[in-house]
C-alpha positions as CSV (number, residue, x, y, z in Angstrom):
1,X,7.5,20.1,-9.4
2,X,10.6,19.1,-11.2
3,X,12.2,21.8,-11.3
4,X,12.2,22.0,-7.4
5,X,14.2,19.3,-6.9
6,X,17.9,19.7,-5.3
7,X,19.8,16.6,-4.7
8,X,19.2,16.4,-1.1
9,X,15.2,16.7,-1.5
10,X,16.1,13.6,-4.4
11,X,17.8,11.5,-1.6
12,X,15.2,12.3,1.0
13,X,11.8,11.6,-0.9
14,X,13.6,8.0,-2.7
15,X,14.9,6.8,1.4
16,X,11.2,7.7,1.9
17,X,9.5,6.0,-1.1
18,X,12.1,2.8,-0.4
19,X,11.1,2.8,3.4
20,X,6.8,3.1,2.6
21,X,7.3,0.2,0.2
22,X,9.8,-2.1,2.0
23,X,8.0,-1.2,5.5
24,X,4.4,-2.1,4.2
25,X,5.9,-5.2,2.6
26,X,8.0,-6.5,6.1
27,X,4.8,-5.8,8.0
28,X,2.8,-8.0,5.5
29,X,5.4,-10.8,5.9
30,X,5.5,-10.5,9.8
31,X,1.7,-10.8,9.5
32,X,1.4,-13.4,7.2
33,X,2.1,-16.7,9.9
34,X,-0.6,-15.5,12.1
35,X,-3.6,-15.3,9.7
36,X,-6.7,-16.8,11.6
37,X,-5.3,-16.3,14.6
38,X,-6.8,-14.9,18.0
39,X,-4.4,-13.5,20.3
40,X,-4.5,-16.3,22.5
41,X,-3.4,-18.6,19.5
42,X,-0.5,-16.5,18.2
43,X,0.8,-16.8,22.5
44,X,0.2,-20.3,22.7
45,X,2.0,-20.6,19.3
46,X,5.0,-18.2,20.1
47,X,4.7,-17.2,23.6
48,X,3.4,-14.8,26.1
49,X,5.1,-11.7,23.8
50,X,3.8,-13.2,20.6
51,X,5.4,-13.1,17.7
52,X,8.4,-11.2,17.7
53,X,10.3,-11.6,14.8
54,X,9.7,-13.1,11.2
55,X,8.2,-16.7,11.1
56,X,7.3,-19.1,8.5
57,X,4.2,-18.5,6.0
58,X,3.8,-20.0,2.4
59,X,6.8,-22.2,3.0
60,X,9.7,-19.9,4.3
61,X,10.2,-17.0,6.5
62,X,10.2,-13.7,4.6
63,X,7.1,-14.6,2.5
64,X,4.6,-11.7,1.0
65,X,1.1,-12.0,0.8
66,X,-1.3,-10.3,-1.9
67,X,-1.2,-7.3,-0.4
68,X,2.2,-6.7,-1.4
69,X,2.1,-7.8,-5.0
70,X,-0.7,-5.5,-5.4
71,X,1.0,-2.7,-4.0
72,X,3.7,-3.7,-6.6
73,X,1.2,-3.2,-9.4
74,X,-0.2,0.2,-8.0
75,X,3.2,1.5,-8.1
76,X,3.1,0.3,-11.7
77,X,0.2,2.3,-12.4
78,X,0.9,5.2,-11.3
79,X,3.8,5.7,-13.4
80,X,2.5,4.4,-16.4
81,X,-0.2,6.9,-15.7
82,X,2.2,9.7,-15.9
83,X,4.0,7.8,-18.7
84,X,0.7,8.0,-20.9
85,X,-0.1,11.9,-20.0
86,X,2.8,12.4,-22.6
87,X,-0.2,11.4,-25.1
88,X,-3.0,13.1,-23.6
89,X,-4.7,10.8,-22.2
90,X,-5.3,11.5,-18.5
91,X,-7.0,9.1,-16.7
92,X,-4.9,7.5,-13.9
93,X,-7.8,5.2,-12.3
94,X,-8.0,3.5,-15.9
95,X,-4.4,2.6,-15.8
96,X,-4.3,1.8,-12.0
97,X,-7.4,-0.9,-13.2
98,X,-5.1,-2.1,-16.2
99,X,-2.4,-2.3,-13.7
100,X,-4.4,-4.6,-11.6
101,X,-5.5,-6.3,-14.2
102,X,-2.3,-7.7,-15.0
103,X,-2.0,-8.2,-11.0
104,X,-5.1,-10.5,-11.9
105,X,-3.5,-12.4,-14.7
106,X,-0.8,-13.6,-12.2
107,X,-3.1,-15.4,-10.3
108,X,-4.4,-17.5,-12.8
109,X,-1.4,-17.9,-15.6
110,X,1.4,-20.4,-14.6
111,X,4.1,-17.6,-15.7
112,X,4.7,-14.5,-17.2
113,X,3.4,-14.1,-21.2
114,X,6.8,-13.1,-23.1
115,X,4.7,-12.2,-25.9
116,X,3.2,-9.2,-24.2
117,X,6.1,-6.4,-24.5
118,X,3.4,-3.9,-23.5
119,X,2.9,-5.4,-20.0
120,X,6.1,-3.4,-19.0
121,X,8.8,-5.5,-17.0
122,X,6.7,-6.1,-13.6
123,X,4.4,-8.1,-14.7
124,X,7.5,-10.5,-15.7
125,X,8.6,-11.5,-12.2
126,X,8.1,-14.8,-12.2
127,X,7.4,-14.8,-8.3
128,X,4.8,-12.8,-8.4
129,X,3.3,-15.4,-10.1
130,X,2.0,-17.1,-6.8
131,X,-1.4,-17.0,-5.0
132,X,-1.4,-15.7,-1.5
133,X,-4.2,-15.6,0.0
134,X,-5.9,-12.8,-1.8
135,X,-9.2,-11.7,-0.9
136,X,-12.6,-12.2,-2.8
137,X,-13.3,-8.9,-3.9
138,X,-9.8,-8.4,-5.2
139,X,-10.4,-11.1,-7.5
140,X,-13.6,-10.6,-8.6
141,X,-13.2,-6.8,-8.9
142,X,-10.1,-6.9,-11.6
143,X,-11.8,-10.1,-13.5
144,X,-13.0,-8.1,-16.1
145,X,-12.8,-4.6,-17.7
146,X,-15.3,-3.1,-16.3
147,X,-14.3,-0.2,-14.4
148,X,-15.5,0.4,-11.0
149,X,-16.3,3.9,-10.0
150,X,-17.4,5.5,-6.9
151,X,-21.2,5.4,-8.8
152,X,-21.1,2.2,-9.5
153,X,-18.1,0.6,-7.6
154,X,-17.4,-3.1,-7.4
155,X,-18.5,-5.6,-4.5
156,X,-20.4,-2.5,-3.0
157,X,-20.3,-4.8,0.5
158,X,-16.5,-5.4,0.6
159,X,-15.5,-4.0,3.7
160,X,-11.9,-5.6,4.3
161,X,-8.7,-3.8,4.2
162,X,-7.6,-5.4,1.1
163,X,-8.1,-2.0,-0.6
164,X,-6.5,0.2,1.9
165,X,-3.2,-2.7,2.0
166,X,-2.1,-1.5,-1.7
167,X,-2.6,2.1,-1.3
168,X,0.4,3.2,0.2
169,X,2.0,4.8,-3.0
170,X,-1.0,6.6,-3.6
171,X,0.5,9.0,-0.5
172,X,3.8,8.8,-2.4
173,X,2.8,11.5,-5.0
174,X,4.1,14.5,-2.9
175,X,3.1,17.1,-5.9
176,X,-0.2,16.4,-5.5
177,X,-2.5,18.0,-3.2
178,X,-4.0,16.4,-0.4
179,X,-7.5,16.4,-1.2
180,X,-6.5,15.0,-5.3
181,X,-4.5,12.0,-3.2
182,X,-7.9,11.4,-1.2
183,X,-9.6,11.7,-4.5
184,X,-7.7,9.1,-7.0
185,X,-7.3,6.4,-3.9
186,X,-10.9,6.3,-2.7
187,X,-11.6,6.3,-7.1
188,X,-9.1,3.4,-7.2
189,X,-10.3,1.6,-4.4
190,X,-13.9,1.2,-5.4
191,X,-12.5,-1.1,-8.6
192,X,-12.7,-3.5,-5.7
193,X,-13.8,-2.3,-2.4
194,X,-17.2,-0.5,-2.3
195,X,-17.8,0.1,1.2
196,X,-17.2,3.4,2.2
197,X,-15.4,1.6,5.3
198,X,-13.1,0.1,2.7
199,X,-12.5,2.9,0.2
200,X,-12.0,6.0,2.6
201,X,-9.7,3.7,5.0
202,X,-7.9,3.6,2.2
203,X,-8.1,6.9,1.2
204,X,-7.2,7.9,4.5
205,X,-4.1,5.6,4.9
206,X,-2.8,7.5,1.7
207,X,-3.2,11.1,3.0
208,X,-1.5,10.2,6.2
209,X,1.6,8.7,4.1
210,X,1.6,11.9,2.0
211,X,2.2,13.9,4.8
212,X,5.1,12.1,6.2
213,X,6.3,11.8,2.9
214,X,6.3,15.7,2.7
215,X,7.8,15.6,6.1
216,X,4.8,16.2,8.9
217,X,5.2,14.7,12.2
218,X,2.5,11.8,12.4
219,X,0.1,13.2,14.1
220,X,-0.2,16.4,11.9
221,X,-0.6,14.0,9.1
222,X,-3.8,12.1,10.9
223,X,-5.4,15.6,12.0
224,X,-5.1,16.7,8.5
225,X,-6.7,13.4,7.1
226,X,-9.5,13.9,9.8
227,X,-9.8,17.2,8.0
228,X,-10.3,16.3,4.7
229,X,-12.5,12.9,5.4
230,X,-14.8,15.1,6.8
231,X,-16.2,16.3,3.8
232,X,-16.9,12.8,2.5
233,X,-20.2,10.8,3.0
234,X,-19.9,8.1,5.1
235,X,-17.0,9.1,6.6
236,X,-17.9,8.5,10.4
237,X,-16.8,5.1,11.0
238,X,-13.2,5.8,9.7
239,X,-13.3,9.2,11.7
240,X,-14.0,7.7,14.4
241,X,-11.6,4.7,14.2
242,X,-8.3,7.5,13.8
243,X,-9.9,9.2,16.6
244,X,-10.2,6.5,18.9
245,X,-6.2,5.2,18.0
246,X,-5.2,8.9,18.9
247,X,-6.9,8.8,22.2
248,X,-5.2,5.2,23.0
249,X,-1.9,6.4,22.8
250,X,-2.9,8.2,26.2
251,X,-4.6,5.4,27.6
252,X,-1.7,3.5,29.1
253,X,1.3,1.5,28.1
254,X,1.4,0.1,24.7
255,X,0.6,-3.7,24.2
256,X,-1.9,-6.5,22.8
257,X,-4.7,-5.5,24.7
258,X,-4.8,-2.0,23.3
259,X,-4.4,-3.1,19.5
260,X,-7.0,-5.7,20.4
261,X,-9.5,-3.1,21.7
262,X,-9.3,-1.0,18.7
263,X,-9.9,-4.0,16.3
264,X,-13.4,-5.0,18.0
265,X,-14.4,-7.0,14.5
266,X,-11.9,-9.5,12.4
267,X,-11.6,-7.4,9.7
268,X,-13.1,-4.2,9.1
269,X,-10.7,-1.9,7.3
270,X,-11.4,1.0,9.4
271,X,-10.5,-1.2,12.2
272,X,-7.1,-2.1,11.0
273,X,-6.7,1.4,9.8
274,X,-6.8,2.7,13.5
275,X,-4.4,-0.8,15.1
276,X,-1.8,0.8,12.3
277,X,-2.0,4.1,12.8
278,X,-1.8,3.8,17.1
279,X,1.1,1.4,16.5
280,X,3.2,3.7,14.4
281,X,2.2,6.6,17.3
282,X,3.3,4.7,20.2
283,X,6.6,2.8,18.3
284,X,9.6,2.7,20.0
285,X,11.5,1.8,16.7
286,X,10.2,0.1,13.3
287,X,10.4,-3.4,14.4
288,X,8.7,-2.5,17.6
289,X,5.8,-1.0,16.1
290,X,5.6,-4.1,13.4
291,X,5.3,-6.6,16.1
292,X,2.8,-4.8,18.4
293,X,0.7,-4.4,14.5
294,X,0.7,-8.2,14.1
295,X,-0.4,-9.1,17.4
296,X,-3.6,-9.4,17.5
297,X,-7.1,-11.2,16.8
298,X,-7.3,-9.2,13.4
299,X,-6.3,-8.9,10.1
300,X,-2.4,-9.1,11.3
301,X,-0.7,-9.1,7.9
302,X,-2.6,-6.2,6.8
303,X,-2.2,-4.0,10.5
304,X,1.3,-5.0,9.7
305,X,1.5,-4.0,6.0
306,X,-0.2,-0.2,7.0
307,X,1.8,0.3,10.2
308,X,5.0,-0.8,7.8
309,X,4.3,2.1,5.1
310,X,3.7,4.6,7.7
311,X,6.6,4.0,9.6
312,X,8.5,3.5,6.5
313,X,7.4,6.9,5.1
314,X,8.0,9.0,8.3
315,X,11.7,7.4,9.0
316,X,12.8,6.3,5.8
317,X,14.8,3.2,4.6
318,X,17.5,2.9,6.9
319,X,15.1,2.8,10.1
320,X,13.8,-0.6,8.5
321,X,15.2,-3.8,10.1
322,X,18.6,-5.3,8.4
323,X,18.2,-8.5,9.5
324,X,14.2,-9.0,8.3
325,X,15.0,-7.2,5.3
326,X,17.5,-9.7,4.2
327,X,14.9,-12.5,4.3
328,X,12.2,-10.6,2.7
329,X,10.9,-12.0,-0.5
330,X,10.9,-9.7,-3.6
331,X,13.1,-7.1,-2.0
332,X,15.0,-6.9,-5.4
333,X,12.0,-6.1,-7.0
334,X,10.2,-3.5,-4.8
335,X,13.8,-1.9,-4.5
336,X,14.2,-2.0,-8.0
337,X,10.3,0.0,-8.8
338,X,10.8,2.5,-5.6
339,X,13.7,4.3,-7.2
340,X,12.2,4.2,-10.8
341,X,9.1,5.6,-9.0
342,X,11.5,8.2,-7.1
343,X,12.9,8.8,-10.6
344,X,9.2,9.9,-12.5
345,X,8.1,11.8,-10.1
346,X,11.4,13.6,-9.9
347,X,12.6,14.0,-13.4
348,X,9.8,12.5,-15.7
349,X,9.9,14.9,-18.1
350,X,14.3,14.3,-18.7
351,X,12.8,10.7,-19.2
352,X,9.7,11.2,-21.1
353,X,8.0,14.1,-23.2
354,X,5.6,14.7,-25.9
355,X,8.6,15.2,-28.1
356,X,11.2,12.7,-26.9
357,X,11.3,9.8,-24.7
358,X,14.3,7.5,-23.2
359,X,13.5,3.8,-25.0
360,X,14.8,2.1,-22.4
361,X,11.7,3.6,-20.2
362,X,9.3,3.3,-22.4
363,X,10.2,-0.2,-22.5
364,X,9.6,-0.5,-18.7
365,X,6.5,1.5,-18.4
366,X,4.8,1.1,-22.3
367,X,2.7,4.2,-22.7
368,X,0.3,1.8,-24.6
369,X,-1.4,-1.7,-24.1
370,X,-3.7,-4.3,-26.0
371,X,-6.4,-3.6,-23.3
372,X,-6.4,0.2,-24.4
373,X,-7.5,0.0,-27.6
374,X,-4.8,2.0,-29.2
């Protein structure tokens, strides 16, 4: 895939890859004040449009919740993943758990371990070392080494769209096929989520950013995800969620009622899957389709954090809001691993090969770690 690369496919796929990760993390910000909340709440506490604009949430405006620092450390994985193929060893949903794993050690250490040169340079962002608000099965699925696989996959209940929140740069690797994205996400999202509900919502939220990302219109990119989920068992729910969120769009003017409608439980990823996906259809602009995400009785900061990446993956970075984007918490940092993660999937093999690798990289993204054995 290298090779196909001109400078103006370069610029395209790193606005795109800058506009998934910075879109999912400004809808998870503009979620975050509104956790708990029913619809008639988030009014009474901001009026009768809602929320419409960033507000307050772990103690300043612009704050992230876990979904974002996950996300963070998927990114992570996946290029240490093609960092290690160098050695043959091909296994990327052992080095996306390793990657979460270290996501894990930031919620219980007070600060990053400057002994550990193999954790790569993520893992020491000291503001990343911060709980918010994670969800159960995150922490219990990436609390030990054991490896949950669609067989045996963790918290076999968890039905939340924790899983589907930190999936976005799954869809990000454009010289994959389809059905391989579908593939590693739903693999990767059983470490913690083992619901079929959770795992192919978050499956599905992948192959829909991979299509933008390749440059389909929105809609292609669902019908082809419908396509492909098809073929997996216990697929219907999240079927039918996608196709309920394309009928809406039809169904009269755009507004709380309609998200609230296709979010009939609190949670439920497929749920949240379908508010983000109708959201991004029916958006006016990025903010627009941000603030109808987050309005609602549901899981606001995730519908906000899904509807962010899609939006930010069809449009690219300079669609995203100036003015939220200057308060947004970690923006360095998820700036600084979207262009190394433009970079590897561009020209990984000018960076690293079997015969010779750029230090300086290696140092980022260590090939090996303690927890490998080698």
């Amino acid at each position: 895939m290298t090779g196909l690369w001109g400078r103006v496919e370069q610029q395209d796929f790193r606005s795109r890859v800058r506009g998934a990760l910075l879109g999912s993390a400004l809808g998870d910000a503009l979620g975050a004040p509104l956790a708990g909340l029913s619809l008639d709440a988030i009014r009474a506490a901001h009026g009768p449009d809602g929320l419409t604009g960033p507000a307050p949430a772990h103690g300043r405006r612009g704050r992230v919740t876990a979904a974002t620092q996950l996300t963070l450390f998927t990114v992570d994985g996946l290029i240490r993943a093609h960092v290690r193929r160098d050695t043959g060893a091909w296994h990327p949903p052992t080095d996306l758990h390793r990657a979460y794993r270290r996501w894990a050690a930031t919620q219980h250490d007070w600060g990053p371990d400057e002994r550990r040169k193999d954790n790569g340079w993520l893992a020491q962002e000291e503001w990343l070392y911060a709980r918010r608000g994670p969800e159960r099965a995150c922490l219990t699925g990436f609390a030990d080494e054991a490896l949950g696989t669609l067989e045996q996959p963790k918290n076999p209940t968890a039905r939340d769209a924790a899983a589907a929140s930190r999936s976005a740069p799954f869809g990000l690797l454009v010289g994959w096929e389809p059905a391989l994205v579908l593939q590693l996400t739903v693999e990767c999202a059983a470490q913690s989520h083992g619901h079929p509900g959770a795992s192919l919502s978050a499956g599905a939220l992948a192959v829909i950013v991979h299509g933008l990302t390749r440059g389909d219109s929105l809609d292609s990119a669902v019908q082809r995800t419908l396509g492909l989920l098809g073929a997996r068992p216990g697929h219907q729910p999240v079927t039918d969620a996608l196709q309920r969120a394309l009928a809406a769009v039809t169904q009269g003017q755009p507004g709380a009622e309609a998200v609230e409608a296709l979010a009939p439980s609190e949670g439920d990823a497929e749920h949240v899957l379908a508010v983000a996906v109708y959201c991004a259809l029916v958006a006016e602009d990025v903010s627009h389709g941000l603030r109808l995400a987050v309005n609602h009785g549901g899981d606001s900061a995730a519908a906000g954090a899904l509807c962010g990446a899609l939006l930010g993956a069809l449009h690219g970075e300079t669609a995203l809001p100036a003015a939220w984007l200057a308060e947004l918490e970690g923006r360095a940092t998820l700036l600084e691993i979207s262009d190394d993660f433009a970079l590897e999937m561009t020209q990984g093999p000018t960076l690293h090969n079997p015969a010779h690798s750029a230090p300086g990289w290696l140092t980022r993204y260590p090939r090996f770690s303690r927890a490998s054995g080698q």
